[in-house]
N, C-alpha and C positions, 0 to 999 in steps of 0.2 A: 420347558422348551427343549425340546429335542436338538441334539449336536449332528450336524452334517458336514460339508464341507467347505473350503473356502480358499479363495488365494491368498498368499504369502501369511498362514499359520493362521487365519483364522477362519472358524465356522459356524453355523446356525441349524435352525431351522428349514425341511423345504417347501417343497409347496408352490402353484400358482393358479393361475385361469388359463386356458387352451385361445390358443387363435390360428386361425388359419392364412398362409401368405398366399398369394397368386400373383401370376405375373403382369403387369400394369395391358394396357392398350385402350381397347374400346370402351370395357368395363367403365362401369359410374364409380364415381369414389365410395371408399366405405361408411355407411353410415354409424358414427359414436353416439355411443351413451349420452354423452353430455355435448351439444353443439357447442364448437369453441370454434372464433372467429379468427382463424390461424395468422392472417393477417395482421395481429397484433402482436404475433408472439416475435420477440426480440430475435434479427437473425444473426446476431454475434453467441456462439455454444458457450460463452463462459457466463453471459449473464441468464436470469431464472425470475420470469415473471413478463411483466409490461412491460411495454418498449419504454425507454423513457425520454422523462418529458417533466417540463415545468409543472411542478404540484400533483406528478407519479414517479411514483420510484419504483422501479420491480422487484421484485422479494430477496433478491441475492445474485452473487455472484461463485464462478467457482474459481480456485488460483494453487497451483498445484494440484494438492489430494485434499484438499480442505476446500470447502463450502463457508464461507464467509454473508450472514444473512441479513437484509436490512435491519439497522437499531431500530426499536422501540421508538414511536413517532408520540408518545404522548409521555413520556418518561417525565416525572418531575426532576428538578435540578439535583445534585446529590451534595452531601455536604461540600464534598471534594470541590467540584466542577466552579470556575468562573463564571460568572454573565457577563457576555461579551457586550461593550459600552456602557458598561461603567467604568470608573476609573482605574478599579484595582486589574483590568483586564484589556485596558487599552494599550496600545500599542510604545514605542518609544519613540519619538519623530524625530530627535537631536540626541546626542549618547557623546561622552568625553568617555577615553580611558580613566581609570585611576593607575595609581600608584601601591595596591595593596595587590602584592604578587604574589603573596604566599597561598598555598593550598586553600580552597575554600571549603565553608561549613558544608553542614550535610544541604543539599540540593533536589528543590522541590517541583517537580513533574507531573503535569496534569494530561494525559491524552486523550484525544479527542477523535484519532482517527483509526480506521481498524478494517485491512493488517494498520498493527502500529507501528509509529516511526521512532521511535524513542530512541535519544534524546534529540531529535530532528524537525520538530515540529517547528515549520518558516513561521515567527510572528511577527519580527521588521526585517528588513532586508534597509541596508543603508550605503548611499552609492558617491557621496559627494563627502569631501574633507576641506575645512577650514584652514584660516591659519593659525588658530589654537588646536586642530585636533579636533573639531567638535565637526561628527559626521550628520549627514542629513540626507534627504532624499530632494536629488538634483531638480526631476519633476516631480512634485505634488498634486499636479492633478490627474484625478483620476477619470477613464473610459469605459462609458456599460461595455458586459461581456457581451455577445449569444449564449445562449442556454441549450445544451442538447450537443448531440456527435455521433458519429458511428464509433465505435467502440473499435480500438486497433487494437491487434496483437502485440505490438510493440510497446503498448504504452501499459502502465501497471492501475490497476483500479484501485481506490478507497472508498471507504463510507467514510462519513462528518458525520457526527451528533453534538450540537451544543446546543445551549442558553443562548439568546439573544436579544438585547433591548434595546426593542424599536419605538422610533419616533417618526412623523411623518415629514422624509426627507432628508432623516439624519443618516452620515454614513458611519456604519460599526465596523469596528477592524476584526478581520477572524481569520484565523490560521488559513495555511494551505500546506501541502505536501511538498509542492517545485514552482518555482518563475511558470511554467506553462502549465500549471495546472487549469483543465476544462472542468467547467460544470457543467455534468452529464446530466441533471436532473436534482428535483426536491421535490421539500414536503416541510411546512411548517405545523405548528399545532397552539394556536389554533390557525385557521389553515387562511393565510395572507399570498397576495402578489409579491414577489420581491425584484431588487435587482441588482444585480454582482457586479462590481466594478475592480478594477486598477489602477496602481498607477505607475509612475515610469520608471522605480525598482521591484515594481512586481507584487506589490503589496495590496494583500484583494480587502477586500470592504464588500457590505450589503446593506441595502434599505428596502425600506417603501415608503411609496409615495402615493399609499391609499391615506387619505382624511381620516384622523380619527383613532389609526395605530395605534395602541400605549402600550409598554409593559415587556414582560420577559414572552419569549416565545422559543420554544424548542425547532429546531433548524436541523432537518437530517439532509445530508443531501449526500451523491452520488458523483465522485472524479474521476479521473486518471490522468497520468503525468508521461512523458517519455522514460521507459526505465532503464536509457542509458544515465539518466542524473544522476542514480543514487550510487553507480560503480565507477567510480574517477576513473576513464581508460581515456586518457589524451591523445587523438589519433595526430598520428608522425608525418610529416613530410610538408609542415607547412611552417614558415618563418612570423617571427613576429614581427618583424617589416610589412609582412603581407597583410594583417587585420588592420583595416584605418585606422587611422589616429584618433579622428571623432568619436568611438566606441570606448574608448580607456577614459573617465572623467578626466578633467582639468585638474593639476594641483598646483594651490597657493605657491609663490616662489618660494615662502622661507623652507616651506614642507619638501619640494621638491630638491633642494639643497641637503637636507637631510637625505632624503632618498636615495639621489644620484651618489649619495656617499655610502651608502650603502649599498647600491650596486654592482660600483668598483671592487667592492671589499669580498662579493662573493660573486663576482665576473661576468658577469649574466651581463648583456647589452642584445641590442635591438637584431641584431645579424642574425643569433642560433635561434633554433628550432623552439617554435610552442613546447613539446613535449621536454624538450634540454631543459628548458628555465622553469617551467612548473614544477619537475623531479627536482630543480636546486634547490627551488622555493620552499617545497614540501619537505625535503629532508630540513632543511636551516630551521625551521621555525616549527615544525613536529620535534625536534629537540629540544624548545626552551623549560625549561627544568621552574616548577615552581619554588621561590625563594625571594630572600630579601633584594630588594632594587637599593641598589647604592646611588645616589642625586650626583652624578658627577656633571651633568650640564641639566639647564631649564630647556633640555628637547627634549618631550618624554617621548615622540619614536626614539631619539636614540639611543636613551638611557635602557630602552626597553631594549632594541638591536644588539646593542654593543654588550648586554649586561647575559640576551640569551636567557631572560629569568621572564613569568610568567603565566597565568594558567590561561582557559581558551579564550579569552577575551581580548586578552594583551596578544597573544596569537596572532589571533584573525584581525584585531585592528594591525598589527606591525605587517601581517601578508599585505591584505589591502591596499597601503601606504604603497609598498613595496612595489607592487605588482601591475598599481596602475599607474605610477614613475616610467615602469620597462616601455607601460603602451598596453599589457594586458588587463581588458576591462574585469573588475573585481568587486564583491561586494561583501560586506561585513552584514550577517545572517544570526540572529540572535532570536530565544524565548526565554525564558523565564528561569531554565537550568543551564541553558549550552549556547555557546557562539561558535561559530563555523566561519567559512566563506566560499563564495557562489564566483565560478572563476569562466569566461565566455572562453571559448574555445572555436578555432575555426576548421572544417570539415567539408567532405564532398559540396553539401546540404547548404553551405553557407556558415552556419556555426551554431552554438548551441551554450549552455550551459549546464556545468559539473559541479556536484557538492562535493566540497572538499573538507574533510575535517582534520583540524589540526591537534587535538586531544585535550587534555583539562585536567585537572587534580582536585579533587575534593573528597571528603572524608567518606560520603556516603550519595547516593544518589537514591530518594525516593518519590517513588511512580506511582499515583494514583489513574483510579479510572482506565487498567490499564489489566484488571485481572481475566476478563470474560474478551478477550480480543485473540487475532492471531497478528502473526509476528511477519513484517513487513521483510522480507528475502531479495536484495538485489539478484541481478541476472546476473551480473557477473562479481569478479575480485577487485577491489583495491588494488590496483598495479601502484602507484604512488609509492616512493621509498617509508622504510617504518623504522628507523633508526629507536635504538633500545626505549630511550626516552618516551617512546609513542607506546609503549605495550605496557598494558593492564591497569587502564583505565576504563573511567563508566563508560565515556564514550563509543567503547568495545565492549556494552556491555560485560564488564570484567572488573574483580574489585567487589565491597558491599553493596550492593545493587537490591532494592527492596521493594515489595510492592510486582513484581515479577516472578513466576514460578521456575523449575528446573525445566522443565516442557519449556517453554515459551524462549527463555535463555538459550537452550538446543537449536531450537528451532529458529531462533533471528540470527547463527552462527552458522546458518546450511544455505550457501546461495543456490538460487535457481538458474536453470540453463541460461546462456545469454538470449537477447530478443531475436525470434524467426530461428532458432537453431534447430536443427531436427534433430527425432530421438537418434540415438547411439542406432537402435536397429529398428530398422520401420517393420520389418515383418512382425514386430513384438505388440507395435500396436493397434487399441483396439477399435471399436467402430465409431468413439468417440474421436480417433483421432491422439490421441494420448498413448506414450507410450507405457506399454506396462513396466513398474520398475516394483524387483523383487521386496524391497524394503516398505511400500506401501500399502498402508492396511488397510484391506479390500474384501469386502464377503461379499463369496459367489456362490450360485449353486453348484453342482456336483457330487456324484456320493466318491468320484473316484480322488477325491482331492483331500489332502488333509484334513485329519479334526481337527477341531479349536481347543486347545488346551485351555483346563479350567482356569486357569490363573487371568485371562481374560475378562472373565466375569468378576476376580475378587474385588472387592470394595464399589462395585457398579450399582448402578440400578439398573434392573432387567425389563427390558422393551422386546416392544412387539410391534412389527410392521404388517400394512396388509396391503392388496391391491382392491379396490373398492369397483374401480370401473376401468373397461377397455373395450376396447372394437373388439366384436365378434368375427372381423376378417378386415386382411388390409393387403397392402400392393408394395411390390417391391419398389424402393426411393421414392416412397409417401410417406408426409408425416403420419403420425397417428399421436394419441393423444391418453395418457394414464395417469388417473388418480386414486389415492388413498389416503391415509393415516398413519403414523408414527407416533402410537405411546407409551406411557409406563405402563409400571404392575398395577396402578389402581384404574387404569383407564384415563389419565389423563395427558392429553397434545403435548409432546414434545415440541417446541420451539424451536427453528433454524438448525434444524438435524440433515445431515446431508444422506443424500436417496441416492443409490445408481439401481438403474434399471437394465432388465436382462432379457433379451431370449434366449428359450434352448429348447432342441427339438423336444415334443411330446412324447411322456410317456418313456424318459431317461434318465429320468430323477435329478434332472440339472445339466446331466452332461454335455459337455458340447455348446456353454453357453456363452452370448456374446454380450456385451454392452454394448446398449447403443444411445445413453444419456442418463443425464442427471438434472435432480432436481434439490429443491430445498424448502424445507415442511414451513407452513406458516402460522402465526400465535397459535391457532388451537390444533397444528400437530396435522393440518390437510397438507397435503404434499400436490401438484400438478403439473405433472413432466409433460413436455412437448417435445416429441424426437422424430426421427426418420429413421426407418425400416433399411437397412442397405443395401442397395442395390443390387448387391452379388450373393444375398443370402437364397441358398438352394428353396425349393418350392417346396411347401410340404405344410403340415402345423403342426404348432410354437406354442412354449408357456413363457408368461411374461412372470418376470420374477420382479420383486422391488426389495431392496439391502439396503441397510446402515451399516459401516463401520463401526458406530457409537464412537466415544471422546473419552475426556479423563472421568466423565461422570454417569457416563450410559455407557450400555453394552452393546454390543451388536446383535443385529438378528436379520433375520431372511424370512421372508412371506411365505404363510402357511396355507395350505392346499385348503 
């Protein structure tokens, strides 16, 4: 395969099919190769496929420079993976601290979502405290969701794939991303009704209540959450006086005895500001240093408080405690490696909830089910204080971390712009709407653009992309519609490969050319982009080019003539 050229250092092959534009008016639309019923195609540009819908999922999504593509809907379970509702995978509904605060063993991590959340995956969320300390979930019952959503830019997308075993009418507890998380769509296999529920700390469940259910079933399905959750930014100007009182649980009086003494001791009262008291909270208790608990009284908040010792669990129970004493509603957020806490927060909007992680100690942290995923990128930073004690743990990724590659580590340490930001410079970007950024690995055509240095190719496998079908003529801001293939050296589909598509005037060998969409190849390596032509491109004919970047295991390449 021939080297040509390409943006930010890398290049391919050239090559395409010729089309002619014209300017829209009286003219009848253009007649495709293949009629598609354009009305189906999803009008949010980051999703790729059918719109979605209860028991359709569309092929993928895009979220940065990565294409992220529906899991495998008939997968069997893998050794790693849980089956949701059985025992070993159900949820915790009551949880007491203990008393063993020193560092913990190595720490075992199954993900399920992708981008991944690791070590973040919500699987109880616990909103109510006793007067032994023993947390619970205030409301237990739970309310069917809707299914389905227009897809916002503000809000971040996942895929789900798990196990789940169904009974008719039984609810199964299974992970979620955030408190709001929407289900945008599924797909079971074998292929059942279902129906997603909550309840009143947010903890999602699914059944059916088709006759006759039994057994495991593979459960893909399609979210997105608001992606201010995952970057703690407490917006300023609002008092904790001002959020009701009714939103912060009740605490037992012996509890809140303890509390209010521990309020005093780090100054925080109802008067200052949401953002004052969560930076106290978050520094006081991102400090506690794993080590020995000395029994100086039978209160274990304050043995824990007073002592400053413990890893995330003794954490997030002593925040909790803490926090919703002040009046700020709080909740203690735990899976199977890490405990957190989910802190409400009041805002233009009314208010919201933030994950707040307060760190953790253990020897090693490993991550299954967690190799062939991308790496889930807040929009923004952790403004929250990070006092020494908080750095270089798993929780930051950081430390022996296993089960994760060097890529993936980079890459869940690179935040994405905040939500609705615009690029740095709009003239940069392209007809997708995206702004070009010199660090993303992008092949275009051009002969006037950089080679691709061979070192691109080493250790890849080498693919070949083609354009199979396109309109023989199309109209300026019309869609139009291109399909082809994406495979290896023996001829076989590449799976969930991401595709950008190009014009550039004929007969320039690339030069001059625009993207105007992307797509994502499906199990046998067919790719079917649905784009629009821009409105402002000059008259004249165009070849349509189709590009891979390629990944850590394919190479890139450009559509040959």
């Amino acid at each position: 395969m021939g080297q040509r050229a390409l943006i930010a250092a890398i290049a391919a092959a050239a090559g395409a099919g010729a089309a002619a534009l014209a300017a829209g008016g009286d003219r009848a639309r253009p007649t495709l190769h293949e009629y598609i019923d354009l009305s189906s195609v999803t009008p949010d540009a980051r999703l790729f496929g059918a719109v979605p819908a209860p028991g359709r999922n569309p092929e993928g999504f895009s979220r940065g420079d990565k294409i992220v593509p529906r899991p495998p809907g008939d997968a069997p379970p893998a050794p790693t993976e849980p089956i949701y509702g059985r025992s070993g995978a159900d949820r915790d509904t009551r949880w007491r601290a203990d008393r063993q605060t020193g560092p913990d063993d190595a720490l075992h991590y199954v993900e399920v979502f992708n981008p991944s959340v690791v070590p973040f995956k919500r699987m109880t969320a616990l909103d109510a405290v006793d007067a032994d300390y023993v947390l619970s979930v205030a409301q237990p019952a739970t309310a069917d969701l809707a299914i389905g959503g227009d897809p916002d830019p503000d809000r971040d997308l996942f895929w789900a794939s798990l196990v789940v075993d169904l009974r008719p009418g039984d609810e199964v507890p299974i992970p979620s991303v955030a408190p709001d998380m929407r289900i945008l769509s599924y797909e079971t296999a074998p292929p059942v009704p279902l129906v997603f529920s909550k309840d009143g700390a947010d903890n999602f469940y699914v059944r059916s209540d088709e006759t006759g259910v039994a057994g495991p079933h593979r459960l893909v399905f399609l979210a997105d959450a608001d992606a201010r959750y995952f970057a703690p930014d407490v917006p300023g100007g609002f008092r904790i006086a001002d959020i009701p009182r009714g939103l912060a649980r009740p605490l037992p009086e012996p509890v809140r005895r303890s509390a209010d003494r521990a309020l005093r001791e780090l100054g925080l009262h109802r008067g200052m500001t949401v953002k004052r008291a969560v930076d106290l909270l978050a520094r006081t208790f991102r400090a506690f240093e794993a080590g020995p608990l000395p029994r100086s009284t039978d209160d274990l908040f304050w043995d824990l408080f007073s002592a400053r010792a413990g890893v995330c669990r003794h954490r997030s129970f002593a925040f909790m405690v803490t926090a919703n004493a002040l009046g700020i509603p709080t909740r203690y957020v735990s899976n199977e490696a890490h405990a957190w806490v989910e802190v409400w927060v009041p805002d233009a909007a009314g208010g919201r909830w933030l994950r707040v992680d307060l760190g953790g100690a253990a020897l090693r942290l490993d991550v299954a089910n967690a190799s062939d995923k991308a790496m889930h990128r807040p929009r923004g930073v952790d403004t929250l204080p990070q006092p020494p004690e908080y750095a270089g743990h798993y929780t930051r990724l950081e430390g022996d971390v296993r089960g994760l590659s060097a890529e993936q580590l980079a890459e869940a340490r690179s935040p994405l712009p905040s939500p609705g930001a615009e690029p740095d410079d709009p003239s940069s970007a392209d007809a997708t709407g995206e702004p070009a950024r010199p660090a993303e690995r992008t092949v275009a055509p051009g002969r006037s653009l950089p080679e691709m240095p061979a070192s691109a190719y080493e250790g890849k496998v080498r693919t070949a992309i083609a354009v199979d079908e396109s309109p023989p003529d199309a109209f300026r801001g019309e869609p139009i519609a291109v399909r082809g293939r994406l495979v290896d050296a023996d001829g076989l589909g590449i799976a969930g490969g991401r595709v950008d598509i190009y014009l550039a005037p004929a007969g320039r060998g690339g030069d001059g050319a625009t993207r105007i969409g992307r797509a994502v190849t499906g199990p046998d390596g067919t790719y079917r982009a649905h784009v629009r032509v821009p409105a402002d491109l000059p008259l004249g004919d165009y070849e349509i080019y189709a590009a891979t970047p390629g990944d850590a295991t394919y190479a890139p390449a450009l559509s040959d003539r």
